[in-house]
C-alpha atoms as one frame of an Amber mdcrd trajectory, in Angstrom:
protein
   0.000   0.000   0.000   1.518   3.188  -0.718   2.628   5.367   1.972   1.390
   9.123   2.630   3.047  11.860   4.200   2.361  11.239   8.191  -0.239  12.964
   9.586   0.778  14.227  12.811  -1.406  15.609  16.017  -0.384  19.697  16.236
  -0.474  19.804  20.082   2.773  17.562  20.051   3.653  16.121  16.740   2.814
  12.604  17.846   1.092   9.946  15.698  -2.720  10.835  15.359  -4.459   7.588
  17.056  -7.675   5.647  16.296  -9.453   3.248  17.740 -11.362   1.259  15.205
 -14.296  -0.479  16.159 -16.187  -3.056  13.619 -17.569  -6.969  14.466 -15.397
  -7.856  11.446 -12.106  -8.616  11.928 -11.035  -8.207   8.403 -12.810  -4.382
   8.414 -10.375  -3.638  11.324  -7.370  -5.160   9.870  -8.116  -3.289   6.373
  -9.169  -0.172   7.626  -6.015  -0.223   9.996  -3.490  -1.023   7.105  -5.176
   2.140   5.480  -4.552   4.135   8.489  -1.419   3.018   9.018  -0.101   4.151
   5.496  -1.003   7.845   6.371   1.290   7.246   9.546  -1.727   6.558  11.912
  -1.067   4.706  14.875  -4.036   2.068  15.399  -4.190   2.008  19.573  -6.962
  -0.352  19.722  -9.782  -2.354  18.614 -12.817  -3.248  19.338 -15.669  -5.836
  18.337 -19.051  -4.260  19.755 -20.204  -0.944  20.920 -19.857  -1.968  24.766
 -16.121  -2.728  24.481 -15.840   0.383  22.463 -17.162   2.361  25.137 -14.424
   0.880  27.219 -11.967   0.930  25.381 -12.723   4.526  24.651 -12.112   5.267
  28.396  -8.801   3.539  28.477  -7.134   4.891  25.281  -8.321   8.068  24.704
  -7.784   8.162  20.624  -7.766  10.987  19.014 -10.133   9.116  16.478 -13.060
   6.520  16.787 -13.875   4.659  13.457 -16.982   2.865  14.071 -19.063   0.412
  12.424 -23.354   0.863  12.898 -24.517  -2.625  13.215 -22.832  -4.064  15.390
 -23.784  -7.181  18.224 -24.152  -6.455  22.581 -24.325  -2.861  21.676 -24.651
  -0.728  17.886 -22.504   1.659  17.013 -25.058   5.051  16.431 -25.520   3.934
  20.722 -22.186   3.540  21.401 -21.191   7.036  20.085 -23.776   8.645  21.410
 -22.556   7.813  25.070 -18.701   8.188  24.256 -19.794  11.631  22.905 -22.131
  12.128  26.298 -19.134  11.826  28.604 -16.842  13.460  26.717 -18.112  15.740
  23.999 -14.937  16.426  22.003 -15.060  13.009  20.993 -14.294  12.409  17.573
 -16.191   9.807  16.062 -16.440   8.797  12.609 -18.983   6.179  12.017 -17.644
   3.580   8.544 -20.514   1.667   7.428 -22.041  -0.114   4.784 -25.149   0.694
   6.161 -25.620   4.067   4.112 -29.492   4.616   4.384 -29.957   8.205   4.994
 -32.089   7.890   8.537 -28.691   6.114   9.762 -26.382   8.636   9.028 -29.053
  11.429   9.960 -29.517   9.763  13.422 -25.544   8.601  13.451 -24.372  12.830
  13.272 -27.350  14.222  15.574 -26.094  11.233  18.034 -22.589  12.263  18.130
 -20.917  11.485  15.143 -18.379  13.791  12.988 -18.646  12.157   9.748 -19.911
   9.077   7.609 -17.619   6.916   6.016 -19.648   4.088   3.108 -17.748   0.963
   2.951 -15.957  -0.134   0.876 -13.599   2.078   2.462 -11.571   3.709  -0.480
  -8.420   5.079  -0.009  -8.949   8.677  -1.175 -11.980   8.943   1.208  -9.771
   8.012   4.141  -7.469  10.407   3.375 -10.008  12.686   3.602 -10.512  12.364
   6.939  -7.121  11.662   8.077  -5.858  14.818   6.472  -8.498  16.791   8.570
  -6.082  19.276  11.321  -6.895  19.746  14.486  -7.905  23.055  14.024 -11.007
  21.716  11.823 -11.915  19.265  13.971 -11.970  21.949  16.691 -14.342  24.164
  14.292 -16.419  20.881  13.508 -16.984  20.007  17.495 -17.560  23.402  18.127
C-alpha cells in the first residue's frame, strides 16, 4: 500500500491515534493497514459498541472509526454515550449501512462524519488529512 506523508497531532507532533471499532475482523485489519499508510497509529480495537465504550475510556484516541450494526451494543448507541461523557469526541462512524435515517440519526447522536464501505483510499485520506484546528471548528 503506498505510503502518505504522516499525519501528525499539532499539540505535540505525535502519531494521530484511532481506535477502530467493527464486528469484522477483516474491516479492522483493512481499515487499519489504510490508516497506518497515512502514519496513523491504530491504539486499539474493538468488536461491539460496549467494548468500544471501554476501550474509549482507556485509550483516549484521538479518532473513533466505528461500524453501525454491530452485536451487545450498535454503534449510532455507542457514540452517542462516548460523545455524552466526553463531547470532544471524535467519532467517525464507517458503514455499509448508508441509508440516509442512519447517518441522519448517526451525526445528531454524536458522530463527525460518515464513512460508506468499501472504504476507499482517497476517502480516508479525507478524513485523516483533517487538522486539528477543523476538527476543533467541527466540534464546536
Amino acid at each position: 500500500m503506498e505510503q502518505f506523508a504522516p499525519v501528525k497531532r499539532s499539540k505535540d507532533g505525535q502519531p494521530v491515534q484511532y481506535l477502530i471499532v467493527d464486528d469484522s475482523v477483516f474491516a479492522r485489519k483493512n481499515l487499519g493497514r489504510i490508516i497506518e499508510s497515512f502514519g496513523g497509529q491504530v491504539v486499539g480495537e474493538a468488536g461491539d459498541g460496549l467494548t468500544a465504550i471501554s476501550e474509549y475510556d482507556r485509550l483516549k484516541p484521538d479518532i473513533v472509526l466505528m461500524d453501525i450494526t454491530m452485536p451487545q451494543m450498535e454503534g449510532i448507541e455507542a457514540a452517542e454515550k462516548i460523545v455524552q461523557k466526553t463531547p470532544e469526541a471524535r467519532v467517525v462512524m464507517v458503514s455499509s449501512v448508508g441509508y440516509q435515517e442512519n447517518i441522519v440519526a448517526a451525526l445528531q447522536r454524536g458522530a463527525r462524519h460518515f464513512v460508506q464501505k468499501p472504504v476507499k483510499l482517497p476517502r480516508v485520506e479525507a478524513i485523516v488529512a483533517l487538522s486539528d484546528q477543523v476538527w476543533a471548528w467541527l466540534v464546536s
